[in-house]
N, C-alpha and C positions, 0 to 999 in steps of 0.2 A: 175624119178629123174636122171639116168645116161642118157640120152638124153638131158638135162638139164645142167648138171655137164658140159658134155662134151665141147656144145655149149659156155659156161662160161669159160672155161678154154683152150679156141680151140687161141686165143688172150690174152695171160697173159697181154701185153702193157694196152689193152680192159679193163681185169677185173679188174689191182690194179687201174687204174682211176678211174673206178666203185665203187671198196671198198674206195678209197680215198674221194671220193664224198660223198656217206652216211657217211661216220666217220666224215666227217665234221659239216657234217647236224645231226648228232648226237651230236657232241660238241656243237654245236648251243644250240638244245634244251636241253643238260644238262646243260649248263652255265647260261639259263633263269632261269629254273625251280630250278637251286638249288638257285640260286640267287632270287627267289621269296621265297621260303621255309623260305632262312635264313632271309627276314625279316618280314614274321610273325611269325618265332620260335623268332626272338631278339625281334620285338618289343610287347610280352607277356613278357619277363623278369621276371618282376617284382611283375607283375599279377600272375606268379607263383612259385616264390620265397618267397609271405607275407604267412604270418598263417591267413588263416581265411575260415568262412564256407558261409556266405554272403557278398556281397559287396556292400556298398551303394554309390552311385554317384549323381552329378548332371545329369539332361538327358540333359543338354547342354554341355556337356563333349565328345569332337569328341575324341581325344586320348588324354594317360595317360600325355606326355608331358606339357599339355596346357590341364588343368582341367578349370571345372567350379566351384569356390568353393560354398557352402552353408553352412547352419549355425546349428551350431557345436547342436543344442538344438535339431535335428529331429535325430542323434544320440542316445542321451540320453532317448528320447523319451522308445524308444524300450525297453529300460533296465527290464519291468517288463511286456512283451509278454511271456508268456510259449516259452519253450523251447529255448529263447535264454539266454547265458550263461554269456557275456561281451562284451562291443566295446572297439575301440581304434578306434582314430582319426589320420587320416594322414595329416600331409600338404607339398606340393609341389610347388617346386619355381624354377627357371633359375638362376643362378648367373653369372657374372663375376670372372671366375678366372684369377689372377694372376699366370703365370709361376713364379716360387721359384728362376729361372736361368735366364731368362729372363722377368724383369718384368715391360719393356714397350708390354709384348706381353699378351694379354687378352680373352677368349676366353668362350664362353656360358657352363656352366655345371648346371647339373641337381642333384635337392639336395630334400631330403624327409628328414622332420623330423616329431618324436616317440618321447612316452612315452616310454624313456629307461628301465621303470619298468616293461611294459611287453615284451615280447617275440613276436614282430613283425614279423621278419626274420627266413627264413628257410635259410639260406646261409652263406655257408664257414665265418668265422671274427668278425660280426656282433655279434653275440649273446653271445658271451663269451668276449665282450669288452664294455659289455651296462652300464658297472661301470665308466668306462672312458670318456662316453657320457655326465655324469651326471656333469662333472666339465665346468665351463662357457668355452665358447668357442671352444672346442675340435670337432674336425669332423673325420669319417674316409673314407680314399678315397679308391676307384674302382683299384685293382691294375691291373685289362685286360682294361684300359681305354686306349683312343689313348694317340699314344707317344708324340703329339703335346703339352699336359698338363705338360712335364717334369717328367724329371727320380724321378719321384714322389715313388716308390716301394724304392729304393737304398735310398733317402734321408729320408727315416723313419727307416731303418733300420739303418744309420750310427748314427740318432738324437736318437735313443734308446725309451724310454718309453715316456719320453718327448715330441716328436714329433719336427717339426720344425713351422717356423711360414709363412704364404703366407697371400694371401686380398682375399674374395670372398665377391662381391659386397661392395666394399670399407670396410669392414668389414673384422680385424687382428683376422684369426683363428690360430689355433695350431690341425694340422695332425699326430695325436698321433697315429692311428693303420691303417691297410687295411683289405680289403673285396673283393671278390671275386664275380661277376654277370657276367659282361660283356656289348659289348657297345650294341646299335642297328642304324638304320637309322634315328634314330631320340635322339640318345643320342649317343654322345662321348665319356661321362665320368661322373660320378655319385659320389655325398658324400651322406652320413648320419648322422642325429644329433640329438640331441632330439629335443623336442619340445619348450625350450626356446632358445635352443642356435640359432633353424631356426628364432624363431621371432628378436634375437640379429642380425641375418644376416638379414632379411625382415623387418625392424620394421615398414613398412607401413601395414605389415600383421595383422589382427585382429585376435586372438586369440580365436571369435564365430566364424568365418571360416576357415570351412576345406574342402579339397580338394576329401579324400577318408577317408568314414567308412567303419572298419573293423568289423564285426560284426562275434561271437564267438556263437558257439550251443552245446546246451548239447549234448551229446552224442549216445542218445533215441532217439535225434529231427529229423526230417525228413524237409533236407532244402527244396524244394520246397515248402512242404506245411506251414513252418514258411514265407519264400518268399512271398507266397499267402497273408496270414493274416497279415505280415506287410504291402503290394503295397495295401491294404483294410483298413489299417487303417491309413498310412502317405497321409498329402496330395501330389499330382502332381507335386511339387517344387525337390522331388528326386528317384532317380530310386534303385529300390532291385534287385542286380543279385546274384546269383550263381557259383560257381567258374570258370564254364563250359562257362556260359553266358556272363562274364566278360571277359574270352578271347575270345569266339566266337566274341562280339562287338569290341574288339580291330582290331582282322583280318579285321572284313569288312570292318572298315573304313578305312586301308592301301588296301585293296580289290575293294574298290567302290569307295569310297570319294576321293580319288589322282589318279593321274595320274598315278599311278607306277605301279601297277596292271594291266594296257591297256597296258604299255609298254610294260609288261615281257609277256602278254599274245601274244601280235605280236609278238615279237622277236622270241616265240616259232613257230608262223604259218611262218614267214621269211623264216625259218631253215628248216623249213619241205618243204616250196613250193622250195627254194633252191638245196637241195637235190632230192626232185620229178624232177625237171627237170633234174637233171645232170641221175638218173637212167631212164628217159623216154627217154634221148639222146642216152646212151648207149644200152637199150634193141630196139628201133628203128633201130639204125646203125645193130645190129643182126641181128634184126628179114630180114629186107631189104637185108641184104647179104648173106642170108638165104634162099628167099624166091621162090628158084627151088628147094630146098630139103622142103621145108613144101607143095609147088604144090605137090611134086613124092608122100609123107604119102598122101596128098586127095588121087590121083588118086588113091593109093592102097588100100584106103578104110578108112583109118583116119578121123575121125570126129573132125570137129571146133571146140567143145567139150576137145577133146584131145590136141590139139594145144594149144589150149588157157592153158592149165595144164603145158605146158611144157613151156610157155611166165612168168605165173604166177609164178611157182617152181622157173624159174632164178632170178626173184625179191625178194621172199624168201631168198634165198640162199646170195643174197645179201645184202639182209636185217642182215640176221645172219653172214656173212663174216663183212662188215663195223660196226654192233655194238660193238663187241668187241675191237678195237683198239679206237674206238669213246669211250667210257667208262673209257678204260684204260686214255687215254689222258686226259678226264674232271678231273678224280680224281687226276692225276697231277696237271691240274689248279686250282681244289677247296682247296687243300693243299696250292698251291701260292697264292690265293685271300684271304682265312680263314686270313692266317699272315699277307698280307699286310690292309685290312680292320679290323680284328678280330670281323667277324663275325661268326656265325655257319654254316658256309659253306661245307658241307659233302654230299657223299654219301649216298642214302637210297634207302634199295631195294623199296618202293612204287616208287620211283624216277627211279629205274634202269627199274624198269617191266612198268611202264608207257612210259619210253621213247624207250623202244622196243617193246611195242605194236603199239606207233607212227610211229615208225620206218617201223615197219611192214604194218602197214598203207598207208605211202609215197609210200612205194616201190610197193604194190599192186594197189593202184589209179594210178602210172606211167604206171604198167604191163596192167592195162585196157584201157588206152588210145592209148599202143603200138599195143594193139592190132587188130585194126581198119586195118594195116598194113598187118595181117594173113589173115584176109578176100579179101584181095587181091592176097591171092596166088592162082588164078585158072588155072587150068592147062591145059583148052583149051588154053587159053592164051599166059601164059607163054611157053608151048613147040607147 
């Protein structure tokens, strides 16, 4: 390692390009990967914000946004399988919002409505406001939604209990409370309502479809095996998951089905082949300017073996010198990206310890390619 050390530190100009190179190639791959994380943490949201212990779907439902609806009667169905407890019916829609402050400006929002009688929501607002749901037309809006929707938080708080009044799909609601979720790459901004006030917003919607059942288990139950004996007894028109299942299927299809997934997966190999080469130029120009002092170790008995350890250890080392400031720097950025997006944009150690084992990675596939370089130090040769 001090053979190593030295070589590294023998050209400071040498090494901070060095470390500047991998922190970049560090920023890269942190800027994907958190950027991939946050949007399959946002676009589960919702998936893990409801109360429930099954989930029933259409199996033509690729994500939550753009469901396939089916009819409300294979819910009900259930209701007297052992071991389940209750459903509730979800339905989801897109609307047109109207800005409150600007309302030639209109803009897609994502609306769920409930039976405010039961306990839907596990999140902040919601659930201690499901009395106010129950009066016609009342919704309440996302207050982490983008700001493009209008200072929508300030104007329910100045309009008081009452709320104010705006159009979501040509339809005059009244924004009487907020809630608390957040946006994802596929929602903006989100309300909730119950279940007449959505069909007063939708009235093309039929009240026998719905979008998501919720489905509630006793306590004893063991969901898999209730999972089993309902997919055994509903027919193929809808699918039973599991809380687990329901958001594993969300992932994959921001994972496989789009494109965004291939994107953020290159961006990561970008970054990595980026930075390999800036560490494969540096430990070359080395090794090369080097290479009558790694001749003198052969002749005196130094084995390629050993060499190669000490090519290796400088890529190390720089692997460990450039993570560090690489990391500091992303967490800066996910801090500025989080607020301007408002996504869940963070650091996470799985996230920090994967991108330094990549890291480590780059730097040793560079150090084995430099080293084709050492086998040319012979010392007939060269003296």
């Amino acid at each position: 390692m001090p053979i190593a050390w030295l070589q590294l530190t023998r050209d400071k100009v040498r090494l901070l390009v060095a470390i500047a190179g991998v922190a970049f190639a560090v920023v890269l791959v942190c800027m994907q990967l958190g950027f991939q994380e946050a949007m399959f943490g946002s676009s589960v949201r919702y998936h893990r914000s409801l109360r429930y212990d099954l989930a029933m779907i259409s199996p033509k439902t690729g994500f939550i946004v753009q469901p396939a609806s089916f009819s409300r009667r294979r819910l009900y169905q259930i209701r007297g399988v052992p071991g389940v407890a209750g459903v509730t019916p979800l339905y989801i829609g897109l609307g047109d919002w109207r800005n409150p402050e600007h309302p030639s400006e209109a803009r897609r929002i994502f609306v769920v409505g409930f039976d405010p009688s039961d306990r839907v929501f596990d999140v902040p607002g919601v659930d201690s406001q499901r009395e106010a749901l129950k009066r016609p037309d009342v919704v309440l809006f996302d207050e982490t939604s983008r700001p493009e929707f209008g200072p929508i938080p300030r104007l329910v708080r100045e309009a008081g209990p009452d709320g104010f009044h705006t159009e979501v799909a040509n339809r005059d609601v009244r924004v009487a409370g907020l809630f608390e979720l957040g946006t994802s790459f596929g929602i903006d901004a989100s309300l909730v309502t119950s279940d007449l006030n959505f069909r007063r917003i939708f009235p093309n919607r039929q009240a026998g479809q719905i979008d998501i059942g919720l489905i509630h288990l006793e306590a004893s139950a063991d969901p898999r095996a209730v999972r089993d004996a309902l997919a055994a007894r509903l027919p193929p028109d809808v699918l039973v998951l599991t809380r687990h299942d329901f958001v594993e299927r969300e992932i994959d299809y921001w994972h496989r089905a789009t494109p965004i997934g291939y994107v953020f997966s290159f961006g990561v190999i970008m970054g990595l082949v980026v930075g390999g080469i800036i560490v494969y130029q540096i430990l070359f120009a080395d090794v090369s300017e080097h290479l009558r002092e790694y001749a003198t170790l052969k002749a005196i008995g130094y084995t390629d073996r050993y060499l190669f350890g000490v090519v290796i250890e400088q890529a190390l080392l720089l692997a460990l010198l450039g993570f560090g400031p690489g990391v500091l720097a992303s967490m800066v950025l996910y801090r500025e990206a989080g607020r301007a997006t408002h996504l869940p944009v963070e650091m996470t150690l799985p996230i920090a310890l994967g991108v330094f084992a990549l890291t480590a990675l780059m730097c040793a596939v560079a150090a084995s390619i430099a080293l084709r370089k050492v086998r040319q130090a012979d010392p007939a040769e060269i003296f």
